[in-house]
C-alpha positions as a Markdown table, in Angstrom:
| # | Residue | x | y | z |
|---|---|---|---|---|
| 1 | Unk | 43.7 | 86.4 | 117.1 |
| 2 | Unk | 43.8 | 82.9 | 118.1 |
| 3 | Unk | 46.5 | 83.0 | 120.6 |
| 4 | Unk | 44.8 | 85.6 | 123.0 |
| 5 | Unk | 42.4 | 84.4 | 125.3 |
| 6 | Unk | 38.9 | 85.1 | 124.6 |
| 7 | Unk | 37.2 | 88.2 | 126.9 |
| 8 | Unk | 34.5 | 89.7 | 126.7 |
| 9 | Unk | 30.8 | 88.9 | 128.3 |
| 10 | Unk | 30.0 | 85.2 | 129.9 |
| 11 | Unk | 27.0 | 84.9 | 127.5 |
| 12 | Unk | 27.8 | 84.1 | 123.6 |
| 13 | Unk | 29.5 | 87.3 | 122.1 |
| 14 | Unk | 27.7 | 89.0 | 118.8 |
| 15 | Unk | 30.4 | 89.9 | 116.8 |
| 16 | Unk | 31.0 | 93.5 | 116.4 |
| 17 | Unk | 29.1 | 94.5 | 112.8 |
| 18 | Unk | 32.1 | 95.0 | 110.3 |
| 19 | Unk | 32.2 | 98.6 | 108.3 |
| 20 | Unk | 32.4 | 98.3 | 104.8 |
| 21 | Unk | 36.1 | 98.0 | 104.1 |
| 22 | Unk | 38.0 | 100.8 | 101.6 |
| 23 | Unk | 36.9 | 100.3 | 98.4 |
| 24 | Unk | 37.9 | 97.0 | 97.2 |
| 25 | Unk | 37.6 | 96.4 | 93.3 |
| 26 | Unk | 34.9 | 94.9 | 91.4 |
| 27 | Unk | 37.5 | 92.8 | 89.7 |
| 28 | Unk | 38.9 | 91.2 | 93.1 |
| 29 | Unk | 36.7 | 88.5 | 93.1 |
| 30 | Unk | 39.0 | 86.0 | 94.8 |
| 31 | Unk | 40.7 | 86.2 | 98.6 |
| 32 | Unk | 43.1 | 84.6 | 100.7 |
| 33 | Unk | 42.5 | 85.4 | 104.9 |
| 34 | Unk | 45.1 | 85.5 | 107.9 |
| 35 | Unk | 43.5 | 85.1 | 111.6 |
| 36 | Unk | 47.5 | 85.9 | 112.6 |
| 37 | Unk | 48.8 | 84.7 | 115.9 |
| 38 | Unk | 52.3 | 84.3 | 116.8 |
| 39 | Unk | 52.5 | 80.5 | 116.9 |
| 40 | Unk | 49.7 | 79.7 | 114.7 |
| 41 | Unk | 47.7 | 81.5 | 111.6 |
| 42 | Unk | 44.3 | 80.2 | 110.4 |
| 43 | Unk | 43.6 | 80.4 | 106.8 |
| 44 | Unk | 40.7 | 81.1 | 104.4 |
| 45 | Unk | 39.9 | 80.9 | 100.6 |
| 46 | Unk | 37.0 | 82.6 | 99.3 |
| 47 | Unk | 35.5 | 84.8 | 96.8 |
| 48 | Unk | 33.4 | 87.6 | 96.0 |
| 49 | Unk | 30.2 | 85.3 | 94.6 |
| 50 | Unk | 30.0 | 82.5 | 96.6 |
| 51 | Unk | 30.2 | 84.8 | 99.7 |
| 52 | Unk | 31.8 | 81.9 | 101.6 |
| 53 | Unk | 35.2 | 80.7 | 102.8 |
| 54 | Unk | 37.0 | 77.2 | 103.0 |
| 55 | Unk | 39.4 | 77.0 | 105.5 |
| 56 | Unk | 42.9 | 75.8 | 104.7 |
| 57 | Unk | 45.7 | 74.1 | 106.7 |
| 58 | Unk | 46.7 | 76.8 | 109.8 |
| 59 | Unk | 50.4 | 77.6 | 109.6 |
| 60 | Unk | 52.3 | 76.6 | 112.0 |
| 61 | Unk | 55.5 | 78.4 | 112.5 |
| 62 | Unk | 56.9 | 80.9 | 114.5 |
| 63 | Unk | 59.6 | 83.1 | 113.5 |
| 64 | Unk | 58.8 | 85.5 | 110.6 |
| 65 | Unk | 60.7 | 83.9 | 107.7 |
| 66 | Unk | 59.3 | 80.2 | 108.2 |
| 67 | Unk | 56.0 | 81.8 | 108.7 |
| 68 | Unk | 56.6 | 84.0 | 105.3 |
| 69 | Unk | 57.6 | 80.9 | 103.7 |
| 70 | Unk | 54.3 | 79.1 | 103.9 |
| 71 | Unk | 51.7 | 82.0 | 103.3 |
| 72 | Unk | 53.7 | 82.3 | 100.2 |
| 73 | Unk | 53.3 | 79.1 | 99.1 |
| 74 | Unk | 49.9 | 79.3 | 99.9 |
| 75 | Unk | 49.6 | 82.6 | 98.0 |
| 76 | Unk | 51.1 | 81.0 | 94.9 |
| 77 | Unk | 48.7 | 78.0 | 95.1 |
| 78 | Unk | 45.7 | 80.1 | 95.7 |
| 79 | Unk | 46.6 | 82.8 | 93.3 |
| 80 | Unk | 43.9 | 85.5 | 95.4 |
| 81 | Unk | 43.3 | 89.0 | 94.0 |
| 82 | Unk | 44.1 | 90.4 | 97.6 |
| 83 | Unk | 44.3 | 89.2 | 100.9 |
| 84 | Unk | 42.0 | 90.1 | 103.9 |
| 85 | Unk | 43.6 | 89.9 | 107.5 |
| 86 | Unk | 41.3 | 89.8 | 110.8 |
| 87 | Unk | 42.3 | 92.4 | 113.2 |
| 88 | Unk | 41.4 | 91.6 | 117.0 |
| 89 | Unk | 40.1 | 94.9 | 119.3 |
| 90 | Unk | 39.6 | 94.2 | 123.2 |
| 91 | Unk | 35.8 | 94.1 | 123.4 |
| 92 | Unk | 35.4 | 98.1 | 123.7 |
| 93 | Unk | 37.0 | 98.7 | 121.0 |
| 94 | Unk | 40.3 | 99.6 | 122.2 |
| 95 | Unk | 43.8 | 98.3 | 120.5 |
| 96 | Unk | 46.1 | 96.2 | 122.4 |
| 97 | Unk | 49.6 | 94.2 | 121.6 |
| 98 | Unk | 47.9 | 91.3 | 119.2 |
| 99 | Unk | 45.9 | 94.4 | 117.4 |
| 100 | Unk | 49.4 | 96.1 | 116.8 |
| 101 | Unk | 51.3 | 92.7 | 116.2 |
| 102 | Unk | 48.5 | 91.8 | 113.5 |
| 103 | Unk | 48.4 | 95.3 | 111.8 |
| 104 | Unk | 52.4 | 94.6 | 111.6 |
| 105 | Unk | 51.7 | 91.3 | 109.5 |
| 106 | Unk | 49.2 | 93.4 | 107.3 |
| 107 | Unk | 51.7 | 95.6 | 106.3 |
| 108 | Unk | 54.7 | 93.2 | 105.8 |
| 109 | Unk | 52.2 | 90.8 | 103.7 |
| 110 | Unk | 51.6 | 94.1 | 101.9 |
| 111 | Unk | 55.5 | 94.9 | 101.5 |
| 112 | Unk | 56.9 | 91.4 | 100.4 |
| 113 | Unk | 53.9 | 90.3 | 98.0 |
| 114 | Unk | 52.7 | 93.6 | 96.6 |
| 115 | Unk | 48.9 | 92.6 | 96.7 |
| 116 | Unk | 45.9 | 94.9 | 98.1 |
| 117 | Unk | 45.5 | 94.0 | 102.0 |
| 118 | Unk | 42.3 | 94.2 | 103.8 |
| 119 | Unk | 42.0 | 94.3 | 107.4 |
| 120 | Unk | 38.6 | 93.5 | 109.2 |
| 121 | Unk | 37.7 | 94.2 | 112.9 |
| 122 | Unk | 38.3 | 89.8 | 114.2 |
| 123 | Unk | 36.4 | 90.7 | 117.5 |
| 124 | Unk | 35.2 | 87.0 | 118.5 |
| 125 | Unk | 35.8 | 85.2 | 115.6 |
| 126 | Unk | 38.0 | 82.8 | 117.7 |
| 127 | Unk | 35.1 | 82.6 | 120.4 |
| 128 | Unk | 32.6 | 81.9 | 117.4 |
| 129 | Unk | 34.6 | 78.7 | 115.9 |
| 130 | Unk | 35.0 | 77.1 | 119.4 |
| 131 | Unk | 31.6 | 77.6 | 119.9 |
| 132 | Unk | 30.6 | 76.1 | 117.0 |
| 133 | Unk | 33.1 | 73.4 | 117.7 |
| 134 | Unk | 35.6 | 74.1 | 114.8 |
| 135 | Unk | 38.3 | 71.1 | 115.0 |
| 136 | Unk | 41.2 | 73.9 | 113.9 |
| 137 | Unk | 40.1 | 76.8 | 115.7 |
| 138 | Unk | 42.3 | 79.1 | 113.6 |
| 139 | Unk | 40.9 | 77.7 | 110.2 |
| 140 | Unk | 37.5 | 78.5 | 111.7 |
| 141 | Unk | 38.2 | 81.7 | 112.5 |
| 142 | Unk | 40.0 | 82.9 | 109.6 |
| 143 | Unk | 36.6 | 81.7 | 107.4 |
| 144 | Unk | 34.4 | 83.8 | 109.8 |
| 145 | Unk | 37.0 | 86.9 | 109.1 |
| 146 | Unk | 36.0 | 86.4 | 105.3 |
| 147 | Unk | 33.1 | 85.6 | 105.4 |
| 148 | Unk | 32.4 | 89.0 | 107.5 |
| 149 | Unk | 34.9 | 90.7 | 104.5 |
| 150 | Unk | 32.6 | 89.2 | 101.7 |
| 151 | Unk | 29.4 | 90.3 | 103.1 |
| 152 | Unk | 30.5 | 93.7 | 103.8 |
| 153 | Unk | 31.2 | 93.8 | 100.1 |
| 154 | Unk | 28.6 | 95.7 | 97.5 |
């Protein structure tokens, strides 16, 4: 999640191996991604061939219907087969508020579009992109979360 700050050990992070996801449908070949925060969400395209993710304009807005507002536009321009969502863990593992708070956008994204959500373990995916000295953070990290989702796939 791009609004926490990043924890974890003072030497680069490797980011946690991500499980295969449930099982997502040959015929979902193209994917929109959310690295949700509560005053900014990074954004992804991608799909299942390339393996790779653009990143889009982060969405700025706070307040759940101007937020909803712009990932549906975004959803109608993209047109994705289902959306993938990263999910931040403290470094152990554990949950913690931004875990529960992004779970909680999963499920409404799920509710108010009616497309298969994915979520994927976002462990330093923010940490990665301003390491590797992403100009939109969010964007960055919302690519690595896809990029992890694609190459988890079969």
């Amino acid at each position: 999640m791009s609004d926490a700050p990043a924890t974890g050990p003072a030497s680069v992070p490797v980011p946690a191996p991500v499980p295969v996801p449930a099982t997502v449908p040959a015929h979902f070949q193209s994917f929109l991604a959310f690295d949700y925060g509560t005053k900014r969400t990074g954004v992804a395209s991608g799909n299942r061939l390339l393996q790779s993710a653009t990143p889009q304009a982060t969405i700025k807005a706070e307040g759940t219907d101007a937020r909803f507002a712009l990932v549906e536009a975004r959803i109608k321009e993209w047109q994705p087969d289902a959306l993938v969502v990263g999910v931040p863990y403290h470094p152990d593992g554990a949950p913690h508020e931004n875990t529960r708070r992004a779970q909680k956008f999963a499920r409404q994204l799920r509710g108010r579009f009616n497309l298969q959500v994915f979520e994927v373990d976002e462990r330093y995916s923010t940490t990665e992109a301003l390491s590797s000295g992403a100009r939109d953070a969010d964007a960055a990290s919302a690519c690595i979360i896809l990029e992890q989702f694609l190459r988890s796939l079969p």
